[in-house]
C-alpha positions in Angstrom: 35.5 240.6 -177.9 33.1 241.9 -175.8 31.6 244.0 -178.0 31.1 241.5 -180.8 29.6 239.3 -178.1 26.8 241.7 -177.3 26.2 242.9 -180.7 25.3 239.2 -181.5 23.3 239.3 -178.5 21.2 242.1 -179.6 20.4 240.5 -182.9 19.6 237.2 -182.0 17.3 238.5 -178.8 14.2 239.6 -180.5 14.8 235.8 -182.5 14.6 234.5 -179.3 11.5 236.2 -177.5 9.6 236.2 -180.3 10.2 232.3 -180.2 8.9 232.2 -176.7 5.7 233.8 -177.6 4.9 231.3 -179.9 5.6 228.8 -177.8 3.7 230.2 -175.3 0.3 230.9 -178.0 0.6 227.4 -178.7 0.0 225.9 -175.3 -3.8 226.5 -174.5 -5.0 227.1 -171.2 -7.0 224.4 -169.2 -10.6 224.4 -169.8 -12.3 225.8 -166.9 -14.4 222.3 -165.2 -18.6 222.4 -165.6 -20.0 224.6 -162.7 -22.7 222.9 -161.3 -26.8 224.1 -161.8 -26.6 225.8 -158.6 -29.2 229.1 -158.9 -27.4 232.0 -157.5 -30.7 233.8 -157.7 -32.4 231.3 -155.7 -30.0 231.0 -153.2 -30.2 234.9 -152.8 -34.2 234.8 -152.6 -33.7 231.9 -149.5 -31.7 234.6 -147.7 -34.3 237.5 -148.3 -36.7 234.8 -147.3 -35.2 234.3 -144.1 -34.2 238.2 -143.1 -38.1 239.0 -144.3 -38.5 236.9 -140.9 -36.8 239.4 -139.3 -34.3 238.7 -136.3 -33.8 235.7 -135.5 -32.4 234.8 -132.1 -33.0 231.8 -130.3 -36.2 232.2 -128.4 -37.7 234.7 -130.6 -41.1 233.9 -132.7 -39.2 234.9 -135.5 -36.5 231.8 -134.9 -39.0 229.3 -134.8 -40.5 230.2 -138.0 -37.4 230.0 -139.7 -36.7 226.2 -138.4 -40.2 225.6 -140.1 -39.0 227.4 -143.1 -35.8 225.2 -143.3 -37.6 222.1 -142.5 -40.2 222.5 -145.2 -37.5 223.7 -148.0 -35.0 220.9 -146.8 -37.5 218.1 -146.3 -38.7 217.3 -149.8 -34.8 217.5 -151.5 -33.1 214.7 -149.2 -33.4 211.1 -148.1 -33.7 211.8 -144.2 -34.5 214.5 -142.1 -33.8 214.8 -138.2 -33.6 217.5 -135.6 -31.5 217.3 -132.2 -33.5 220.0 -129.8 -31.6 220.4 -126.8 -31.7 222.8 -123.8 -28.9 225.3 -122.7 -29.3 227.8 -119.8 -28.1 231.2 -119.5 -27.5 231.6 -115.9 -26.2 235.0 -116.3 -29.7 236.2 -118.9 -31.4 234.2 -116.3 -33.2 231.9 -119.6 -33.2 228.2 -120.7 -33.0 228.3 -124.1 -34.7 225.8 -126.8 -32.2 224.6 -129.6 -32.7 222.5 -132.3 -30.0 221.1 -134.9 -31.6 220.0 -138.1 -30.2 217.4 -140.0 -31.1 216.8 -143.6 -29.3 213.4 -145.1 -28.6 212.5 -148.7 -27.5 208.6 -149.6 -27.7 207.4 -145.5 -26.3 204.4 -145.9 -23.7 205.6 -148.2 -20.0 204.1 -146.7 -18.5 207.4 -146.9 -19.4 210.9 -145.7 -19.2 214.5 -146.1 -20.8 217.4 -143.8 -21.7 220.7 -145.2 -22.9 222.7 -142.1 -23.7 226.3 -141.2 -25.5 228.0 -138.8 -29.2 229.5 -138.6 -29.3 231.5 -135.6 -28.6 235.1 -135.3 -26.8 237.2 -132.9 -29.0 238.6 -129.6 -26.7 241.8 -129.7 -24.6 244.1 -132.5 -22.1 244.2 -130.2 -20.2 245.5 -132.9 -22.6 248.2 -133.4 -21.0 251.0 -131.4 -24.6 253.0 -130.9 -26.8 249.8 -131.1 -25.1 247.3 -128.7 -27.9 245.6 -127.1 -30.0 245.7 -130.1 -30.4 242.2 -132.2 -28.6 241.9 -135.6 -30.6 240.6 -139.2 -27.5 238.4 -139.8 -28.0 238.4 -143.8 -24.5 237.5 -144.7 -24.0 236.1 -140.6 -26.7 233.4 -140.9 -28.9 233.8 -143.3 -25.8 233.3 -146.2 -24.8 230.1 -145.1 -28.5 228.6 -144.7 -29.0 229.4 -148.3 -26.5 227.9 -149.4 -26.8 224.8 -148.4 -30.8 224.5 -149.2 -29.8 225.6 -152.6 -27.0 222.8 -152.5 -29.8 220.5 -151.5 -31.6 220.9 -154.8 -28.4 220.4 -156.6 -27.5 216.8 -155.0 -31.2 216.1 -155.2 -31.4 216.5 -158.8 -27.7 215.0 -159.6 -27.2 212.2 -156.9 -23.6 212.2 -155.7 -21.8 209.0 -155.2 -21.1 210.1 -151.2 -23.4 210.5 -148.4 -24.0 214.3 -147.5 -24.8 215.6 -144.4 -26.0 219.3 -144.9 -26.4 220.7 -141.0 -27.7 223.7 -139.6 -26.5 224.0 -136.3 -28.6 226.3 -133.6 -27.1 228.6 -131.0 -23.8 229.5 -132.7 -24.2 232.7 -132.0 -25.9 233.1 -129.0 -22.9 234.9 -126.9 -21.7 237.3 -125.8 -18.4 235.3 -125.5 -16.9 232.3 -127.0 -18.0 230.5 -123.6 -21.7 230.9 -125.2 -21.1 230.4 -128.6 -20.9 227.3 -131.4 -23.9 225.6 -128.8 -25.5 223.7 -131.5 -22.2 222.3 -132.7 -20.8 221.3 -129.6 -24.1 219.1 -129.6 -23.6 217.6 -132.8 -20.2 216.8 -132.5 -20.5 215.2 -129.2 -24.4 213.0 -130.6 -23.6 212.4 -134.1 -25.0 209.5 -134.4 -24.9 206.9 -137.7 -24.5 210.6 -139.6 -20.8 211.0 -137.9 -18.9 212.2 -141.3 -15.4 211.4 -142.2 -14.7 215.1 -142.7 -16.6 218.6 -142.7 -16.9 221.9 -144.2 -18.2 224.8 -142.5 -20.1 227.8 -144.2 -20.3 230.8 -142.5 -20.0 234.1 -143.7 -20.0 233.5 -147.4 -22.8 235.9 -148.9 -21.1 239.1 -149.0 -20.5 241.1 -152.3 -17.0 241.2 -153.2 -16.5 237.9 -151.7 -12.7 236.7 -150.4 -12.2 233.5 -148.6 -8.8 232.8 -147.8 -7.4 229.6 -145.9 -8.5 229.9 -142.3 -5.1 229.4 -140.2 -6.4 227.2 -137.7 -7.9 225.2 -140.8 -4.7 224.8 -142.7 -2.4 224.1 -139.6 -4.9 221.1 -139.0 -6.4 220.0 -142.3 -4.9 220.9 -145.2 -5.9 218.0 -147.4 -9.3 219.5 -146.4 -8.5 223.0 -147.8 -6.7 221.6 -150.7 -9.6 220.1 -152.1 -11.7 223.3 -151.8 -9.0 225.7 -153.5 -8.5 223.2 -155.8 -11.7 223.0 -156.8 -12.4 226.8 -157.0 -9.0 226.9 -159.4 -10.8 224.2 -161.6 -13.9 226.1 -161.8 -12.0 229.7 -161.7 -13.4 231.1 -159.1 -9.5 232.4 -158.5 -10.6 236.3 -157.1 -13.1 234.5 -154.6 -10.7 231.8 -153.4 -6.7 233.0 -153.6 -3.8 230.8 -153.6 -2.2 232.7 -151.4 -2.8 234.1 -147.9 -4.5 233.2 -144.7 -6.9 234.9 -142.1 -7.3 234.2 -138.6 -7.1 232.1 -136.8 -10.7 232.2 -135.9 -13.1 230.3 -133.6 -16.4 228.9 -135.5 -18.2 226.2 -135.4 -15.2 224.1 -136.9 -13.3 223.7 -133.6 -15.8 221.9 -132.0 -15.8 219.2 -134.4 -12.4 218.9 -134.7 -11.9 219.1 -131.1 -14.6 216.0 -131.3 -12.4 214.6 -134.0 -14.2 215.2 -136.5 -11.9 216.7 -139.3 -13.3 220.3 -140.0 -12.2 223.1 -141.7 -13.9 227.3 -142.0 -15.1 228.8 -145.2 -15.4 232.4 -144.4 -14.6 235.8 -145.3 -14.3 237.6 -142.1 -13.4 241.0 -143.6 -16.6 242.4 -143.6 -17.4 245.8 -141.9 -21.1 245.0 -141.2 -20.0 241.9 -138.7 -22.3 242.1 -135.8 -24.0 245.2 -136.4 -27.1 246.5 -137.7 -25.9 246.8 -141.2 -26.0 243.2 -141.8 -28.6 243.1 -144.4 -29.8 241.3 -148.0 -28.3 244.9 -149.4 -24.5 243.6 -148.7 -24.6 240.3 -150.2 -24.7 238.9 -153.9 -26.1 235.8 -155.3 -22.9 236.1 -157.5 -21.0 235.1 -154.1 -23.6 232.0 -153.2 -23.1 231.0 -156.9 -19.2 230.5 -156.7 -19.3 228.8 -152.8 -22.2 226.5 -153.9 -20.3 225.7 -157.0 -17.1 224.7 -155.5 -18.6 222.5 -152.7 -21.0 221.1 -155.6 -17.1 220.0 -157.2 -15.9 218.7 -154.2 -18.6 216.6 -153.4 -18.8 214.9 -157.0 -15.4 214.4 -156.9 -15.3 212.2 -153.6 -16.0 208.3 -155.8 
């Protein structure tokens, strides 16, 4: 009995795989959603643009001519443009520092809003860099990545209108430092003046240039705002931008310019991909980043932004 029983098996298995592939060839895959006409390439220019400046910590000549730069690249794409310049001082450097927040609006009066924000400052010292400590960094992929982006995502929503408001933010001073007791300065401003552009939720950028790019659910994030984070993922699935943005696993938890909002409450959650050897250190530059990496963030906050009705 046994035997007969397994010699039947054997003959009807192949029957019954090769009835599975067909049912499997005969269910096509999803299409893949329309990626939106953000320009890679452009983006990528904006952050050569920006490290041509050189580096660009608060204070320097160099940081002031990047808030023109951003100012006259943001001002012509959106509805409204506003600043916040504030003053913070460093009694330990012994400096008062100038800061300025700027603010570029799309659909004001919209009911509902969404902020996109990043920073534009660079970091004073590569205190990561073990022979250049005190020396400032370029921030290419720590800065300047994240700046692009969201100029480039300017354009975009400029020339397709989304049904939300948009709040794209570039806050000064995140990195100003050394320690976390002198860091996220511009958006511990904005979170505490927001104004009639308080959003009803917010997506930080920072980080998001680099070649090879990763981002994986921030822990902090996904503890505290994983409707947040589902949206994103979901939207990268849709476009399949699956290698940039896994499914599975986390990083972190890491403090950013998110925890100031949400400790505001303002709902907030980190984009980054923090593995990156060149973090605070000289090797920072344009040469490490892809504008095959802005391409897939700028598209998936493109989709999440047209599908907020």
């Amino acid at each position: 009995m046994q035997l007969c029983q397994r010699t039947l098996l054997l003959a009807v298995l192949p029957l019954l795989l090769l009835s599975g592939c067909r049912t499997q060839s005969q269910t096509p895959a999803a299409p893949l959603a329309v990626k939106s006409s953000f320009d890679g390439d452009r983006a990528f220019a904006s952050l050569s643009a920006q490290c041509a400046l050189g580096v660009r910590p608060p204070g320097s000549a160099a940081h002031e001519e990047c808030k023109t730069y951003i100012l006259s690249q943001l001002t012509p794409l959106v509805d409204k443009v506003r600043t916040q310049t504030f003053n913070y001082h460093d009694s330990d450097r012994k400096v008062t520092l100038r800061l300025t927040n700027i603010i570029g609006v799309i659909n004001p009066s919209a009911k509902e809003k969404i902020c996109l924000f990043t920073h534009w400052d660079t970091r004073p010292t590569a205190d990561q860099d073990l022979d250049h400590k005190d020396r400032p960094i370029l921030g290419a992929d720590d800065g300047a990545s994240g700046t692009a982006a969201l100029l480039e995502l300017a354009r975009v929503f400029h020339d397709k209108r989304p049904a939300v408001g948009v709040v794209l933010l570039f806050v000064d001073g995140e990195d100003w430092g050394p320690g976390e007791n002198r860091m996220y300065l511009g958006s511990i401003y904005f979170a505490q003046n927001p104004g009639l552009d308080k959003p009803d939720y917010a997506i930080l950028l920072d980080m998001i240039g680099q070649k090879n790019l990763i981002v994986k659910r921030e822990i902090g994030s996904q503890q505290m705002h994983p409707e947040i984070n589902a949206k994103v993922w979901d939207a990268a699935a849709a476009l399949g931008y699956g290698v940039q943005f896994p499914q599975d696993g986390l990083q972190g938890p890491i403090g950013d310019d998110h925890v100031p909002f949400n400790s505001a409450g303002i709902p907030a959650v980190d984009l980054i991909d923090f593995d990156y050897p060149y973090w605070h250190t000289l090797g920072d530059t344009p040469d490490k980043c892809s504008p095959q990496s802005l391409k897939a963030v700028g598209d998936v906050l493109a989709k999440v932004i047209y599908d907020e009705k």
